[in-house]
PAVEXKE-755969 format. One record per residue: x, y, z of N, C-alpha, C, O in turn; residue number from 1; residue in one letter. Coordinates in steps of 0.02 Angstrom, whole numbers, plus 50000, padded with zeros to 5 digits. Example, Ala and Ser with C-alpha at 12.3 -4.5 7.8 and 13.67 -1.06 7.14 Angstrom:
BEGIN
@npx: 50660	npy: 49716	npz: 50390	capx: 50615	capy: 49775	capz: 50390	cpx: 50660	cpy: 49835	cpz: 50390	opx: 50712	opy: 49834	opz: 50423	i: 1	aa: A
@npx: 50642	npy: 49888	npz: 50354	capx: 50684	capy: 49947	capz: 50357	cpx: 50645	cpy: 50002	cpz: 50394	opx: 50670	opy: 50057	opz: 50402	i: 2	aa: S
This chain:
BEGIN
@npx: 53053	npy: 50892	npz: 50447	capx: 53042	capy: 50836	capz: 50490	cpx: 52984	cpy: 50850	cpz: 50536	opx: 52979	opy: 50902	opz: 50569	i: 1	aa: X
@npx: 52934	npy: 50793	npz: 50536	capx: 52882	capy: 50820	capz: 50580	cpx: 52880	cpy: 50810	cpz: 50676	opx: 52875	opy: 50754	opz: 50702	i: 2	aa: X
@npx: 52882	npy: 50825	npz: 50686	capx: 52876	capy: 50839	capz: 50747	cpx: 52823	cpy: 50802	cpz: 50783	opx: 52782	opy: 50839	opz: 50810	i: 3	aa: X
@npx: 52807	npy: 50703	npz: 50794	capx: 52759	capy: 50704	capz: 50827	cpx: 52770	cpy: 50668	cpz: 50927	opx: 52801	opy: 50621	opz: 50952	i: 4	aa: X
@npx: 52723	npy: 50726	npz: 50954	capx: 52740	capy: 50732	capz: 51020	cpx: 52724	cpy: 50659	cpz: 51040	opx: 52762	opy: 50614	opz: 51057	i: 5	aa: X
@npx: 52619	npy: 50660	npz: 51028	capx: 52617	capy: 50573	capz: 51033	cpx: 52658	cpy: 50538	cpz: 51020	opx: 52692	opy: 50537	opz: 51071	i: 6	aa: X
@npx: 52690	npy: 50492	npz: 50970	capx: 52732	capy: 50455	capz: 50958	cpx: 52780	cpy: 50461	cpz: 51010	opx: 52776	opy: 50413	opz: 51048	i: 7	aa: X
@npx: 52829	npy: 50506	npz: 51027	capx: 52864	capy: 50508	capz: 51063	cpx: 52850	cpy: 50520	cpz: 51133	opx: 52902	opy: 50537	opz: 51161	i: 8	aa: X
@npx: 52801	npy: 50517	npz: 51172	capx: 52778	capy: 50526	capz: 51247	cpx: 52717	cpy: 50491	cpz: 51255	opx: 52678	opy: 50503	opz: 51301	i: 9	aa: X
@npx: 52706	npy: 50435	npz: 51200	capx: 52645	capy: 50416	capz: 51204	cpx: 52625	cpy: 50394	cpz: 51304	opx: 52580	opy: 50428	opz: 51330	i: 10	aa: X
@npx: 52641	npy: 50369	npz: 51324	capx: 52629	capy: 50359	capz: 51398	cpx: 52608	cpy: 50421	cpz: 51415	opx: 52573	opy: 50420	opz: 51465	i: 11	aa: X
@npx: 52617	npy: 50495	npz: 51383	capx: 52578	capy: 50551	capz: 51437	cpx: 52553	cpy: 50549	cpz: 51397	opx: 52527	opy: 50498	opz: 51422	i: 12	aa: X
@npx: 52523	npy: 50555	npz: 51341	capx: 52483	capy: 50583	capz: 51299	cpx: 52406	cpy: 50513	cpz: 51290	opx: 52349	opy: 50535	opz: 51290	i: 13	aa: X
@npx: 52412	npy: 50468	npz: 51286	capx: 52383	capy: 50410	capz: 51283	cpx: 52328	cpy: 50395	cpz: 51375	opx: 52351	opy: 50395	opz: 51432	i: 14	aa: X
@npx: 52257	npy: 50385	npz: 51351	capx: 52220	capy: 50389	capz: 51404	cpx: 52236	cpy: 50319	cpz: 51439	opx: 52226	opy: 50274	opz: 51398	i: 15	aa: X
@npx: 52259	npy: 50293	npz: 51504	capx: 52239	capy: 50209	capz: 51516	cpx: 52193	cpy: 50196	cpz: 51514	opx: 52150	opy: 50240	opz: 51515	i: 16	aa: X
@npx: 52171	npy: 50117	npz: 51508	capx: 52101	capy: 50109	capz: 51547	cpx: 52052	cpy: 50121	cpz: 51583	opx: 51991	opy: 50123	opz: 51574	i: 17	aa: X
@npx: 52108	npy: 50135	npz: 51651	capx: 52091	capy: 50122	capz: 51714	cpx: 52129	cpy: 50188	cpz: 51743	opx: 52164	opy: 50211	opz: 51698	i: 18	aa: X
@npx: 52134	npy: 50229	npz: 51805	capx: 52158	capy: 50278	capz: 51826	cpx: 52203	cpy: 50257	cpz: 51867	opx: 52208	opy: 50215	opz: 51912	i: 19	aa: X
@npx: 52250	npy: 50314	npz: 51830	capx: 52344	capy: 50294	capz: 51859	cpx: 52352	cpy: 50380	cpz: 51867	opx: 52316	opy: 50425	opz: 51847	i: 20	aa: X
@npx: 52413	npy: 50382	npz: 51903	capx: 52468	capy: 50441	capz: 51909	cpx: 52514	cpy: 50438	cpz: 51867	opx: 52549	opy: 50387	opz: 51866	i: 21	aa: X
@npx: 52529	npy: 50495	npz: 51818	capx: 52586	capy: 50479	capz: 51796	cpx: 52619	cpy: 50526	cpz: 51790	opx: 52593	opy: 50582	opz: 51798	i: 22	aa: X
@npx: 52700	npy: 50519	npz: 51771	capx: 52750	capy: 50581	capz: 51785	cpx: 52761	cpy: 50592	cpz: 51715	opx: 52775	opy: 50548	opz: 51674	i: 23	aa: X
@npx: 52751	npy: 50660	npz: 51703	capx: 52783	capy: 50700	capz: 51652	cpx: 52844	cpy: 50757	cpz: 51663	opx: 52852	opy: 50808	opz: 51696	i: 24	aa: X
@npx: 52875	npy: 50721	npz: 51623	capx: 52930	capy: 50773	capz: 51596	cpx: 52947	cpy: 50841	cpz: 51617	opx: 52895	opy: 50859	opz: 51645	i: 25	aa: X
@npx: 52973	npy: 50873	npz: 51620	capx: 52975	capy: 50958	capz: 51601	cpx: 52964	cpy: 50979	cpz: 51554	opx: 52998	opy: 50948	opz: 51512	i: 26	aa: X
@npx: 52947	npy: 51002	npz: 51540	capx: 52923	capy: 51034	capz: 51451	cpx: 52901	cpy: 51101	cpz: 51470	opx: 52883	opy: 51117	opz: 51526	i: 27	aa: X
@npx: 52903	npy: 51150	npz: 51409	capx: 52881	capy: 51207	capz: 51387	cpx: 52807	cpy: 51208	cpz: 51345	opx: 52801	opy: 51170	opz: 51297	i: 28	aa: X
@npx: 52765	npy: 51241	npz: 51361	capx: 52693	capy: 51219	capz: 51327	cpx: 52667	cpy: 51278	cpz: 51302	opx: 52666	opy: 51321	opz: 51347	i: 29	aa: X
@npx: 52645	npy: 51299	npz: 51247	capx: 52624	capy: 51376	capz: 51228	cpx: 52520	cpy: 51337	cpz: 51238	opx: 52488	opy: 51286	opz: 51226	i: 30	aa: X
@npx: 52512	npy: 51401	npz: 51265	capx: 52438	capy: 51391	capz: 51312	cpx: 52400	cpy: 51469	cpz: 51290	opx: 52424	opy: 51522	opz: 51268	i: 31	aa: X
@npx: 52333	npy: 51447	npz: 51308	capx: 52289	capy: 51488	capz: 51266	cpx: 52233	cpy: 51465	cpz: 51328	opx: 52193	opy: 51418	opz: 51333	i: 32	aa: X
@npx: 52249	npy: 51521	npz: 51371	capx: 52194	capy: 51543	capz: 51433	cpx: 52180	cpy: 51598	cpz: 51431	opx: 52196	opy: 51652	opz: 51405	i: 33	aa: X
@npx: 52135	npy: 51569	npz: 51472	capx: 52052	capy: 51619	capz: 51486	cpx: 51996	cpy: 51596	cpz: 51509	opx: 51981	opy: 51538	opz: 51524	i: 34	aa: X
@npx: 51953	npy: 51663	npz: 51509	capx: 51905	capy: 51637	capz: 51548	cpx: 51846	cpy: 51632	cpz: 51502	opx: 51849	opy: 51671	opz: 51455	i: 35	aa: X
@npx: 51781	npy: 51587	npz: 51505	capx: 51725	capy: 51605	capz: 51456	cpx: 51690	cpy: 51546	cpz: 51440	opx: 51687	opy: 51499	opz: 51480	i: 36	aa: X
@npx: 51660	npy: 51546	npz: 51376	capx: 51635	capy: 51488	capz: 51336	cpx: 51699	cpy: 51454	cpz: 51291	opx: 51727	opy: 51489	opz: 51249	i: 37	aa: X
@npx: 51720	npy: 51383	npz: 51301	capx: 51773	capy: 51353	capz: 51257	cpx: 51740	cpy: 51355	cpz: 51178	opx: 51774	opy: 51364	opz: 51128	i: 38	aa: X
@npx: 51677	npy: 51347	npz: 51178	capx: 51631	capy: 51349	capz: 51115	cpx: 51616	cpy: 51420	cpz: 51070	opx: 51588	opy: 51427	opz: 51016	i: 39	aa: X
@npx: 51657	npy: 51485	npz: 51128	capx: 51646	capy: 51530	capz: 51097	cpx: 51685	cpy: 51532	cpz: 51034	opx: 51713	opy: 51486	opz: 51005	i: 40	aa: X
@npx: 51681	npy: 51631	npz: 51008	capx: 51713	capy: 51658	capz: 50971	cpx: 51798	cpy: 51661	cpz: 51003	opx: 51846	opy: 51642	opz: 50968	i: 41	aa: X
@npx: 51805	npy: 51680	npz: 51054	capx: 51887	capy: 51716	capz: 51085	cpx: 51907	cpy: 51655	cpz: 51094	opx: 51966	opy: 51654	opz: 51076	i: 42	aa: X
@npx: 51893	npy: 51609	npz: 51110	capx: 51920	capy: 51513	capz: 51128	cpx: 51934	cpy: 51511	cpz: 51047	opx: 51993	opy: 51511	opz: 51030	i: 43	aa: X
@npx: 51891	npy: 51510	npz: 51001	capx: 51922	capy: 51481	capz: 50934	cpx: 51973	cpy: 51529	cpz: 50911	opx: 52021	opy: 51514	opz: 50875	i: 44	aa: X
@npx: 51958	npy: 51586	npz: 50932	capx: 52025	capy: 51636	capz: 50912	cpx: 52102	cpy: 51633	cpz: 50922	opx: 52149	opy: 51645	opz: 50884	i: 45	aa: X
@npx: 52098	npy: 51608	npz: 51002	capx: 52165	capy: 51589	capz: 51039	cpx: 52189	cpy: 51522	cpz: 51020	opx: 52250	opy: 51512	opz: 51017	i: 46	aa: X
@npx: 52136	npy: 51460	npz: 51003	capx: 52165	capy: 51406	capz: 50979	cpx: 52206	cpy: 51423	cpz: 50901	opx: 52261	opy: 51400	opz: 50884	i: 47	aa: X
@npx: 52168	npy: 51465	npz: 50867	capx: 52192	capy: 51481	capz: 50801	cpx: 52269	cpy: 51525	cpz: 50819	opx: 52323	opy: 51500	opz: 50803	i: 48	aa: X
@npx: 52266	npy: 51558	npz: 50837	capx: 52340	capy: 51573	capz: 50863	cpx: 52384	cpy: 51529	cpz: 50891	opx: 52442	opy: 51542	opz: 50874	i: 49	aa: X
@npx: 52375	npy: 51470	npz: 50938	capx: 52411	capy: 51435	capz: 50948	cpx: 52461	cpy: 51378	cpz: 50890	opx: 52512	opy: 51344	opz: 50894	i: 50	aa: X
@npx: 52399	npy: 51399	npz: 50826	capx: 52412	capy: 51334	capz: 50767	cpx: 52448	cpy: 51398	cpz: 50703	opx: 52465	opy: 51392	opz: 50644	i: 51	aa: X
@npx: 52447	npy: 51438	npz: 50735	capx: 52467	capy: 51495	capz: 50669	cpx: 52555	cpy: 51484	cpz: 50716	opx: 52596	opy: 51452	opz: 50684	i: 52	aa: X
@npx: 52578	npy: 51512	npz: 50790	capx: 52633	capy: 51486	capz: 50813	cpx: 52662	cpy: 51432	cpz: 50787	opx: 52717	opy: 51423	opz: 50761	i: 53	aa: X
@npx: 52617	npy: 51397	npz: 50797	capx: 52657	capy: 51307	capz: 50784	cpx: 52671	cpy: 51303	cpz: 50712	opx: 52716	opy: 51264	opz: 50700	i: 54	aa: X
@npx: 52643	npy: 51334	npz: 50656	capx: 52687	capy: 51357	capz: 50577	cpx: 52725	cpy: 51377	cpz: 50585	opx: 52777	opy: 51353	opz: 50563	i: 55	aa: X
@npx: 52726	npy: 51448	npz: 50632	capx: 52799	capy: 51465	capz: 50605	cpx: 52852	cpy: 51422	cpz: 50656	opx: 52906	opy: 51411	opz: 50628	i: 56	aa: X
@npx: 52849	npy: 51401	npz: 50713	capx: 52903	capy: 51361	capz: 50738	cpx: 52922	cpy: 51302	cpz: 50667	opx: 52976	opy: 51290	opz: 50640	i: 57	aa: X
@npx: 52847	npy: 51274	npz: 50651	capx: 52883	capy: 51208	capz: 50595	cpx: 52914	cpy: 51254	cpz: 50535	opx: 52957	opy: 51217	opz: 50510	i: 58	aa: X
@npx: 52914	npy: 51296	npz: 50512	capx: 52955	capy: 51350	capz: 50445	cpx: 53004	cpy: 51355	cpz: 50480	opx: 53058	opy: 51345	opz: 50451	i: 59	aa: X
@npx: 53006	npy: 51367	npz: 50531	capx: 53080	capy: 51393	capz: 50568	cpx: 53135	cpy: 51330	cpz: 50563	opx: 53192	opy: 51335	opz: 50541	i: 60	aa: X
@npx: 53096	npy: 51259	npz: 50595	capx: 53152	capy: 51212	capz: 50594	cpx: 53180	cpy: 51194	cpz: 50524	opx: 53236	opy: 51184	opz: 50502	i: 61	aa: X
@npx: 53119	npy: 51192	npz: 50500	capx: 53115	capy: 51167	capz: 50415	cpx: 53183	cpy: 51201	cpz: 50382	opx: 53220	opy: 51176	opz: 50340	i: 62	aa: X
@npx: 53188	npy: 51249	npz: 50406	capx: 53238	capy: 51311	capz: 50374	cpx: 53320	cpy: 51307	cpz: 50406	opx: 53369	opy: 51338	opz: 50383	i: 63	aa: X
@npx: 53321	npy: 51258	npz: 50468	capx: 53371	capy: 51249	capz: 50504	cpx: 53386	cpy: 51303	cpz: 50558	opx: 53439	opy: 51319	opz: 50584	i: 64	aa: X
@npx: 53325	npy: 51326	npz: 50565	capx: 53338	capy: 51387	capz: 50612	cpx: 53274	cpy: 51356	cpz: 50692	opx: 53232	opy: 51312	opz: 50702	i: 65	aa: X
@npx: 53303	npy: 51413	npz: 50726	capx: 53276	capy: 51394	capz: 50828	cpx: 53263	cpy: 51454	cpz: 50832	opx: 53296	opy: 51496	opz: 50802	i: 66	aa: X
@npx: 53195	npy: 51471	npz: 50885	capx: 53170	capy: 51533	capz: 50899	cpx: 53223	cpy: 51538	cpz: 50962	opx: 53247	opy: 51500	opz: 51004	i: 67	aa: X
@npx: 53228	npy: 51630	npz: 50939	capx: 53255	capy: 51652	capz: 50995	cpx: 53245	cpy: 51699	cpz: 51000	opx: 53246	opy: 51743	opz: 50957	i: 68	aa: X
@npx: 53217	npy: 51707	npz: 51112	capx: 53205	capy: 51779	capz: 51137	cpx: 53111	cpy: 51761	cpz: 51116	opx: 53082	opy: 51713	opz: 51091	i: 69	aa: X
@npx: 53091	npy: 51816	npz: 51137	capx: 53011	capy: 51827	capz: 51150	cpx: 53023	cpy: 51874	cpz: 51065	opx: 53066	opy: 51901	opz: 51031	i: 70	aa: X
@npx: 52942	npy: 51855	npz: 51065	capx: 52898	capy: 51892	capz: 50994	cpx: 52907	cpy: 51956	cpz: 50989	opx: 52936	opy: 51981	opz: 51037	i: 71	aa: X
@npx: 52890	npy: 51994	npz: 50943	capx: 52879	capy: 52060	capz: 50930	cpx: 52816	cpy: 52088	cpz: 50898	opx: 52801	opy: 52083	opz: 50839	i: 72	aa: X
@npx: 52789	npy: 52112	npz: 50936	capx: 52712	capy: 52123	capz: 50895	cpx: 52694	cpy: 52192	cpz: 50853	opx: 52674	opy: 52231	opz: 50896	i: 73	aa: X
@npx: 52691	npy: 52224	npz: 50793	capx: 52686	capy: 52275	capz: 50782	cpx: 52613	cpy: 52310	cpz: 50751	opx: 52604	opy: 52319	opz: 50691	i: 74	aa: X
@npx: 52568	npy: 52327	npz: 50800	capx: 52508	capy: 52356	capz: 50783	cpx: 52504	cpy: 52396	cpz: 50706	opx: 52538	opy: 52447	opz: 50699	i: 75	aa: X
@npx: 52472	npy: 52378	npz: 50662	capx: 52461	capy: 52415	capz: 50595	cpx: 52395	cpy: 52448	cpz: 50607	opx: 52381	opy: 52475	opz: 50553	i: 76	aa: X
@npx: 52352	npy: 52459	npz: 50645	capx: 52279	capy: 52488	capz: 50662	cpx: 52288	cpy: 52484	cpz: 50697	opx: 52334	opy: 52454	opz: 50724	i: 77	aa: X
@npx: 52215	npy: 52535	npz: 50728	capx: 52207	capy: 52564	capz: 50809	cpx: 52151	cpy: 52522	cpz: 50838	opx: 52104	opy: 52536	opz: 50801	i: 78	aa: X
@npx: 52132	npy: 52484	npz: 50877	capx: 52105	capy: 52458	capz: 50905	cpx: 52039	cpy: 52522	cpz: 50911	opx: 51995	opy: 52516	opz: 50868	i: 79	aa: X
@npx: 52035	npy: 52562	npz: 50946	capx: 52007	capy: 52616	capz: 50944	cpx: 51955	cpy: 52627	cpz: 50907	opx: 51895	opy: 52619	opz: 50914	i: 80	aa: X
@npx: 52008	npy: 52657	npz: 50842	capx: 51965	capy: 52679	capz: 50766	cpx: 51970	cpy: 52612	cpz: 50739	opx: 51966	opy: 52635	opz: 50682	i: 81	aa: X
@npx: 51976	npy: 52539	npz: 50727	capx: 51958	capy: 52505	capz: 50680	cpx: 51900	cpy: 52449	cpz: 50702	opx: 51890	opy: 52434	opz: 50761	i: 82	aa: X
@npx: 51870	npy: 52423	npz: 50652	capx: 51823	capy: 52377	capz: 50684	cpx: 51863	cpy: 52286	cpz: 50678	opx: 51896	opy: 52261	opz: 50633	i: 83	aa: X
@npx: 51841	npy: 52260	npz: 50740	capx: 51889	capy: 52209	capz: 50740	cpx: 51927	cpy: 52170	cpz: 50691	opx: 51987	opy: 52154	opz: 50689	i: 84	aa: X
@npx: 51859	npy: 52155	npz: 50638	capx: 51874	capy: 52113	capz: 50581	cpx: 51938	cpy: 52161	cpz: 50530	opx: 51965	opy: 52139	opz: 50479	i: 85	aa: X
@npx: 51948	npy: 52219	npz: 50556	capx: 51988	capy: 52264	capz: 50514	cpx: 52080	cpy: 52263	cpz: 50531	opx: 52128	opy: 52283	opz: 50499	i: 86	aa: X
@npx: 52073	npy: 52228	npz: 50600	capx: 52133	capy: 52257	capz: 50631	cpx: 52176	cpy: 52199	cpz: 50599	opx: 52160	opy: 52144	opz: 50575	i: 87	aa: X
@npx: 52255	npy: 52240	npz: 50609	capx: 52299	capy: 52171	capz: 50574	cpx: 52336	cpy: 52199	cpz: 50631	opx: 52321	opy: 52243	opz: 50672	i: 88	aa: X
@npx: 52386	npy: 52165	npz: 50623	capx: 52460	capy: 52164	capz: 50666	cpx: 52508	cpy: 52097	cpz: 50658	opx: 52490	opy: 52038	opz: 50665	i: 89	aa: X
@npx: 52562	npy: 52117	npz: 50646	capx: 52627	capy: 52093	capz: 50620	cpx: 52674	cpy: 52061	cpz: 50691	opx: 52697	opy: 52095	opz: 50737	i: 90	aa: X
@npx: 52679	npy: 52001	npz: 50685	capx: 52701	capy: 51939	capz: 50729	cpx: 52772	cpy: 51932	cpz: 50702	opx: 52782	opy: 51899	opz: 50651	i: 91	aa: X
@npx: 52827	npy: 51963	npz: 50739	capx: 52878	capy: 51934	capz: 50733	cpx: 52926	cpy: 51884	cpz: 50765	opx: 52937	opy: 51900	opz: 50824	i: 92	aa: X
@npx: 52948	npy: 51845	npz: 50750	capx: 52968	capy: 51803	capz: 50791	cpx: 53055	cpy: 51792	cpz: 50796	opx: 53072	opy: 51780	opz: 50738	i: 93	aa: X
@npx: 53110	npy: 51792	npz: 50835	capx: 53182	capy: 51802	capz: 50821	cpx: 53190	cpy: 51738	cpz: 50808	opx: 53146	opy: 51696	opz: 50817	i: 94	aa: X
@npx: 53266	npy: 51723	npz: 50776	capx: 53274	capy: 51647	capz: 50757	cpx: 53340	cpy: 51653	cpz: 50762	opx: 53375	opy: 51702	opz: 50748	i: 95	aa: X
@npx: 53353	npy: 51607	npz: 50781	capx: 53465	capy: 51595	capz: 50751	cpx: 53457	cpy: 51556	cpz: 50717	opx: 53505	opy: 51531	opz: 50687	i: 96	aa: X
């Protein structure tokens, strides 16, 4: 089932015409800050992580399962000795 936020909050998500105040919700938001060029390399990096998250949350529901608890990250290379394009590391995520 897809998940769309517009559709369902269109009033926050939707620009007016004209300039208004408006109240949003409480919500939880996964965010990708920093400081820099948005046009850079590290801006397209962190957006790409934000959309690699949002797979596995949609695999997760898809599956009938809910994240639970914080990630687990497990370094396979050394930052150190490898050159960036080399490094991997393993994203785990808990689920019930």
């Amino acid at each position: 089932m897809k998940l769309d936020l517009y559709a369902r909050h269109k009033k926050e998500y939707a620009a007016p015409r004209t300039p208004a105040v408006v109240t949003i919700g409480a919500a939880k938001y996964l965010v990708a800050a920093g400081r820099g060029d948005p046009n850079g390399p590290a801006f397209g990096a962190a957006v790409g992580a934000l959309y690699g998250v949002g797979a596995v949350m949609a695999f997760a529901r898809a599956h009938g399962l809910r994240p639970h608890g914080r990630h687990h990250e497990i370094y396979l290379s050394d930052p150190r000795r490898a050159a960036p394009a080399r490094l991997r590391t393993i994203l785990r995520h808990p689920v019930r």
